[in-house]
N, C-alpha and C positions, 0 to 999 in steps of 0.2 A: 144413255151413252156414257154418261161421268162412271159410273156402276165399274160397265164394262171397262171401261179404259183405268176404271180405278182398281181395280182387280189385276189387270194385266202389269199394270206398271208395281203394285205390289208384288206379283211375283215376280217379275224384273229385279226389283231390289231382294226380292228374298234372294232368290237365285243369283245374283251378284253377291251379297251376306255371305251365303254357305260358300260360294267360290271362294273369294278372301278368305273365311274361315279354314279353307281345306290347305291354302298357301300357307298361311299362317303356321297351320301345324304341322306341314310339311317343315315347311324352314327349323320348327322346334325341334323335330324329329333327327335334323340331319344336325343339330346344334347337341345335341344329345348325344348323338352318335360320334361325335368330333372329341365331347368330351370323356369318351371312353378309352383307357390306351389300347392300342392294336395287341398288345399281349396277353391280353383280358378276353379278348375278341375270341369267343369258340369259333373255330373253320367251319364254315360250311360252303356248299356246293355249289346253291344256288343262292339266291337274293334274301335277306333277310327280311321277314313280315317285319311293320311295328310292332304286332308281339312279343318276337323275339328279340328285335330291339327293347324295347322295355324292359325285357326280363334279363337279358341279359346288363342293362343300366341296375335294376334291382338286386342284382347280383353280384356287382362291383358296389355298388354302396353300402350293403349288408356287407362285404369284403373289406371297405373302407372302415366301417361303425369298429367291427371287429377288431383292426388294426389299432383302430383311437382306445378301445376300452384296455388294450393290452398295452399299451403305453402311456396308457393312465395308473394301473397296476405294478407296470413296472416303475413310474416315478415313485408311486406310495412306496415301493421297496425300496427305491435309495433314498427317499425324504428319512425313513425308517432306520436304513443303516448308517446315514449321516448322523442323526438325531442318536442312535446306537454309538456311534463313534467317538463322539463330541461324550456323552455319557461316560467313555471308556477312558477318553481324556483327561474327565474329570478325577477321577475313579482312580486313575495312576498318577497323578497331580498329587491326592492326597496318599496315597498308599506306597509309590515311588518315592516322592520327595521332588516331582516336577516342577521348575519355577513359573511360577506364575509372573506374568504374561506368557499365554502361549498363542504363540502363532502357529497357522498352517496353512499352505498354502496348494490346493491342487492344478495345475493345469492339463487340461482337457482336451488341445487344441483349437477349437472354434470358442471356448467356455471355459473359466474357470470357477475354481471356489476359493472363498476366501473367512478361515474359520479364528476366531481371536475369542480368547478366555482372561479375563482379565479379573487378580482380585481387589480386596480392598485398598491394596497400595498402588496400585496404577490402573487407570482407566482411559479408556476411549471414547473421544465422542463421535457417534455417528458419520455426523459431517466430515470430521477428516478423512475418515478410512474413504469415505465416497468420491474426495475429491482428491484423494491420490490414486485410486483405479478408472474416473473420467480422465483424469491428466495423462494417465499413461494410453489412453484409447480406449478406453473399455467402456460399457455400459452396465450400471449394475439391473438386474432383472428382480429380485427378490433380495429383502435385506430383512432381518431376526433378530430381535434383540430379545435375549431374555435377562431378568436379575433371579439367581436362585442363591440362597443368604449373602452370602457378601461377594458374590463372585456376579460377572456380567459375562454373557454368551453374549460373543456378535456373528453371524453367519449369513456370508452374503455370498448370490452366484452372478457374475456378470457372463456376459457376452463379446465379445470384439464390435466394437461398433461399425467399423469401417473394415470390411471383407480387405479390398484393396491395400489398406495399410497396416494392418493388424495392430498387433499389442504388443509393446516389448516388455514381456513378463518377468527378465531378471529385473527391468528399473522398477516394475512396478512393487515386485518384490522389496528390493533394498530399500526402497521408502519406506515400505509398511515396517519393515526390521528397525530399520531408522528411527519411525514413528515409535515400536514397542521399547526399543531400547530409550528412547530419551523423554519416552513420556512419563514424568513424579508429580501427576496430578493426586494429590491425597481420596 
């Protein structure tokens, strides 16, 4: 009799198992589908299999990869023409007759950059420039410092830290001017 009833109440819990298991992946399936946008969504007529759910999730995420690699691509091309830029600077600093300290400043609206070339008669430290663009709201994201002979590249990109209050990019501006013109650290 144990046998018997021991059998039966195992397939009671399998059969319970695979139940919850079927919920389970329902739930997943409609969670999946939620995080699809409706624009993505090919029409169709009738109901869509998991299948097509599936495939159509593999379909937006191969859509997504695509999106990230091309905007991986495109960063390398402005890291590129920054880095080109900054080169150009240099390049008419000596050829021009450019004074050195050079400032430059781009704003972006959500983002700026903040590019300083500085030679052996005046220098920057780090820390200032950082804590004149946190002062003014910004967050810096990425900071570059290179020495190539006697000149120092500083190139940094911030962010607005605070969507809501943003960044008031003349003050932060005139600081950093402020900062180039009065800094005669040897």
């Amino acid at each position: 009799m144990n046998k018997i009833g021991g059998s039966t109440v195992n397939k009671m819990d399998r059969k319970a198992i695979e139940k919850n298991r079927r919920i389970v992946m329902k739930d997943l399936c409609f969670k999946l589908n939620s995080l699809i946008p409706p624009q993505h969504m090919k029409p169709a007529k009738e109901v869509l299999s998991q299948q097509d759910l599936f495939d159509q999730a593999a379909s937006y995420i191969k859509q997504l990869k695509e999106g990230i690699e091309e905007l991986k691509s495109r960063k390398r091309l402005l890291d590129l023409s920054t880095a080109d830029e900054a080169n150009n600077s240099i390049r008419d600093s000596v050829m021009y007759g450019v004074k050195l300290p050079f400032l430059r400043f781009r704003d972006f609206g959500c983002s700026f950059e903040v590019v300083l070339i500085s030679g052996n008669t005046k220098k920057f430290m780090l820390h200032e420039v950082i804590r004149i663009l946190e002062g003014g709201g910004a967050e810096v994201v990425t900071a570059n410092l290179s020495n190539i002979g006697v000149n120092v590249f500083l190139t940094l990109h911030a962010k607005v830290k605070f969507s809501r209050v943003g960044v008031d990019t003349s003050g932060v501006f005139q600081r950093l001017q402020a900062l180039v013109s009065s800094s005669n650290i040897p």
